[in-house]
N, C-alpha and C positions, 0 to 999 in steps of 0.2 A: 391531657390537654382538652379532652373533649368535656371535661368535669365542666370546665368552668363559662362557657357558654348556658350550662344544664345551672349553673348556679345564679347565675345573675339571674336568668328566666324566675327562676323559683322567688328569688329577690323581687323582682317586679309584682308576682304574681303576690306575695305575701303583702307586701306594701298596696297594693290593692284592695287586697280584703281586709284588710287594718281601715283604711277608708272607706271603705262599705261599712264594717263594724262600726267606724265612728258616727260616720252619715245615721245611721240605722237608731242610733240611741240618740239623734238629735228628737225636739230638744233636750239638754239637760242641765239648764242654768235658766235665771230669769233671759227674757225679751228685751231690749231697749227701742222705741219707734221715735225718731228725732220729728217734730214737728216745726218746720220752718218759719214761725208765725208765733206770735204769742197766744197766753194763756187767756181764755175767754174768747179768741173768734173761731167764727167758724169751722178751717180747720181742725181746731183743737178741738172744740166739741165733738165732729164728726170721726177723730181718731181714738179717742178715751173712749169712745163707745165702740169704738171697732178693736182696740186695744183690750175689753173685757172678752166681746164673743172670742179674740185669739187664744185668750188665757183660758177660757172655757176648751175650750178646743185641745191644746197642746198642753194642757196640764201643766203649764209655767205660769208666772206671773209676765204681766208686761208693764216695763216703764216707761210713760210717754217724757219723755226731753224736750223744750220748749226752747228753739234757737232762733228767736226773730230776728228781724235786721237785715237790709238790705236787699230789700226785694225779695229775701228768700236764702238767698246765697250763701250766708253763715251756713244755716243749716243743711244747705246740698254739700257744700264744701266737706264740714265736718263727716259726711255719712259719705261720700268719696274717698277719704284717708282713712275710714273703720275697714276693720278687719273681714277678709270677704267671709267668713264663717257663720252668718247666719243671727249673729246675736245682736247684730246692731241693722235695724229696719228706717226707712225715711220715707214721710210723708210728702209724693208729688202732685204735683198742679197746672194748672194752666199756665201760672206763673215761671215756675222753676223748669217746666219741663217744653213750652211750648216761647213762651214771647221775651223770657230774659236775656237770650242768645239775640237777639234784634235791637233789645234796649240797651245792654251793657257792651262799652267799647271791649272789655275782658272781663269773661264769668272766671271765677276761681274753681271751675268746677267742671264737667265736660256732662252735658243734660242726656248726650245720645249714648255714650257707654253703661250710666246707670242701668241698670236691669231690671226691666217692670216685672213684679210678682203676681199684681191684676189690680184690676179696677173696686174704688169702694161704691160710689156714690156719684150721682149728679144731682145740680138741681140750678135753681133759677134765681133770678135777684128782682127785686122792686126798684123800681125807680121813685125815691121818694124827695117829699120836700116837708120842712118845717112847718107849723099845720098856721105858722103868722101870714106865710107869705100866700097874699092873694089868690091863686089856682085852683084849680080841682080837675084839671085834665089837663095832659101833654102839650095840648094846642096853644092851651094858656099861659101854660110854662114858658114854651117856645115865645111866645108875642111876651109875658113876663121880661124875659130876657133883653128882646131886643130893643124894648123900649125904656129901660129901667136907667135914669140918670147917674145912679149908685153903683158900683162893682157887684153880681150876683157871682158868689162864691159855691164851688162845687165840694168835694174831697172826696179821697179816697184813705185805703188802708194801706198806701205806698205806690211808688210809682212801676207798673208794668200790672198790678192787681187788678181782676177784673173789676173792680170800684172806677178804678182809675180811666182804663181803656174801654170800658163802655162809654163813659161819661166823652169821651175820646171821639167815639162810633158816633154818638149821640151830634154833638158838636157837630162836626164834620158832614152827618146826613142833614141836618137841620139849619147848617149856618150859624153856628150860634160862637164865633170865634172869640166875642168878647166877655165870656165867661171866665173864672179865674178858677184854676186850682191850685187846692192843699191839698198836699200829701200829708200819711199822717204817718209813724210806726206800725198801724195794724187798725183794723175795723171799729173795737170800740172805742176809744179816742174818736174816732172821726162821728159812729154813732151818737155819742154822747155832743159834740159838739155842733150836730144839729139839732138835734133836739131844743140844746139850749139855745140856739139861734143865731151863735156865727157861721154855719155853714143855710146855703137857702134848700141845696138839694142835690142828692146822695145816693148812689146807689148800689143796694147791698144785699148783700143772700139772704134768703126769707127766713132762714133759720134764727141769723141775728137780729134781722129786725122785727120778728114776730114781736115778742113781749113790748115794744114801746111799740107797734103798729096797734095792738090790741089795746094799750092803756092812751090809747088817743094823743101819745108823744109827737107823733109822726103822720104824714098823711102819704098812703102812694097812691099813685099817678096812671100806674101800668107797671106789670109783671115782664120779664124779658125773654118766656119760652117762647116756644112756637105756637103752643095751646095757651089754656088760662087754666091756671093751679087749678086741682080738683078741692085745692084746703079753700080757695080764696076766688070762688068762680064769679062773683061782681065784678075784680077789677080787671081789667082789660089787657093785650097783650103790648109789645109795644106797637107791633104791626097793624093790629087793630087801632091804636092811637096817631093812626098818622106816618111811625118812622119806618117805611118801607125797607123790606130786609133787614131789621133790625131783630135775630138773634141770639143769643149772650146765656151758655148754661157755665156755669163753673161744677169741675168734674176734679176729680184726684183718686189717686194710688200709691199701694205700697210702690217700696223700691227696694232693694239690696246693693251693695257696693258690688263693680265690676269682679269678675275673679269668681264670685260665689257661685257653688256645685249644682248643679241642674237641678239634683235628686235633693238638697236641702232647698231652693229654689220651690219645687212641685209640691215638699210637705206643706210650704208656708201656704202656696195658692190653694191647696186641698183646704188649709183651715180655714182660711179667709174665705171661699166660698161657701162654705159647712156652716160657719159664722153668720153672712150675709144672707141663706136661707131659712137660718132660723126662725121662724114665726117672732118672736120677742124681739129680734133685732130689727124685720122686718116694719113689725107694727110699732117700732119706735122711728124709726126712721122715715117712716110715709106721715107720719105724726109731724117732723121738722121740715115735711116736704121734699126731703130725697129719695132718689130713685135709682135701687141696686144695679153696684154694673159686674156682678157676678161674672167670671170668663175668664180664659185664659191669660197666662201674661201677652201672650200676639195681639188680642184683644184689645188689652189695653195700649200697646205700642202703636196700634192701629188708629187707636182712637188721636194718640200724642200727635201723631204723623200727619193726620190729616186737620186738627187745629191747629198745628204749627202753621202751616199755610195760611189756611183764613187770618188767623191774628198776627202772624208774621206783616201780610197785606197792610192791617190796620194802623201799626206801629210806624212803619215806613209812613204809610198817608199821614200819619199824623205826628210827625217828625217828631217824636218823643226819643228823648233820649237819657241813659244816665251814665254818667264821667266819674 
């Protein structure tokens, strides 16, 4: 009788080291990283180039997935139902992980069980406008706006995007209720359609709008950090332009599906930060205007935790909603 107490133990004990041995040999297949957002914004840029230093790193390839649509959601959904083993990663955001829970009557998806692996990047947005329409500073804009007999049309890259909810922040500190927005699918769509001059003025991460800022597409206005970009130190911030308290970094990070093992959990954050200090990654990424957020997954939870608040505030003020 006493055998078989002695035998389960051994049982557990074996099963144990069976899942050390497996943990231990991760990885051993490609990576898959679901990016929430189509191909060509933002996002997506800032994850194919974090999706190589990974590959670099863990001697796997990694495939970046492009699931846009709905604010985000497709793609949190889908990397919610993957398998918690490691092989399927998800790019979060400001979006998915802080303001969709305030916008959406029902997420398909739960933002606070997700499991941060760590932070990739932040960085800032311009406030731009179409280079037709009259302005050359915020104040102008503002008086643009309020005087303009015509509908002055905004966009965004979808609604709860921070394209969207600055433009939101902006409004609201400024008065400018008579403003319209368009949501668009994703970032470039809405770039390109200011450009071409149905939208008047847009606001959007410096990374995407560098190359038409540079080819004289586009004119901005003000930057929305707290300083003035070290890439772009003429234009102004927004706070320096007048919008007091105004603002507005977009930041994102890996994620893993709930379920998955501390210890496959800590490889990923080792490569991602190993990744993000590389010198090559580094000097590409200070080149597009972001800025490493290297740390632990607490780090980044820390970070979710405390914009959810701020922009949870803003969402509510600004009674945005989506059904």
């Amino acid at each position: 009788m006493a055998a078989a107490p002695f035998s389960r133990r051994w049982l557990i004990a074996a099963a144990g080291l069976l899942a050390c041995s497996a943990h231990s040999a991760y990885p051993d297949k490609p990576i898959k990283i679901i990016v929430p957002s189509v191909a060509g914004s933002s996002p997506d840029v800032l994850v194919r180039l974090v999706g190589h230093a990974l590959a670099l790193q863990l001697g796997k390839p990694v495939v970046i997935e492009n699931r846009g649509g709905a604010g985000g959601n497709i793609g949190m959904q889908a990397l919610m139902a993957a398998a918690p083993d490691g092989y399927t990663l998800g790019y979060g955001n400001n979006a998915t992980l802080t303001t969709n829970e305030f916008l959406f009557s029902k997420l398909p998806y739960d933002p606070r069980s997700l499991l941060p692996v760590g932070g990739i990047a932040t960085t800032s947005s311009f406030l731009l406008v179409n280079p037709e329409v009259p302005v050359h500073s915020v104040e102008e804009l503002v008086t643009y706006i309020r005087s303009s007999d015509a509908p002055v049309h905004y966009g965004s890259g979808g609604i709860g995007t921070t394209s969207h909810l600055g433009a939101e922040l902006f409004k609201t500190r400024m008065g400018l209720s008579s403003a319209v927005h368009v949501p668009y699918k994703g970032s470039p769509q809405a770039l390109n359609d200011l450009v071409s001059g149905s939208l008047q003025f847009y606001f959007e991460n410096i990374v995407t709008a560098a190359p038409q800022l540079k080819a004289g597409k586009v004119r901005a206005l003000a930057v929305t950090s707290a300083q003035r970009s070290p890439q772009y130190p003429e234009i102004p911030t927004m706070q320096e332009a007048g919008v007091q308290g105004f603002v507005m970094n977009a930041w994102g990070g890996l994620l893993v599906p709930p379920g998955t093992a501390r210890d496959v959990l800590m490889r990923l954050n080792t490569a991602l930060n190993q990744g993000l200090r590389s010198p090559g990654i580094q000097a590409q990424l200070e080149k597009m205007a972001y800025i490493p957020l290297a740390g632990t997954p607490e780090d980044f939870q820390a970070l979710a935790d405390s914009e959810r608040v701020h922009w949870g505030a803003v969402v509510k003020a600004s009674g945005a909603r989506v059904e």
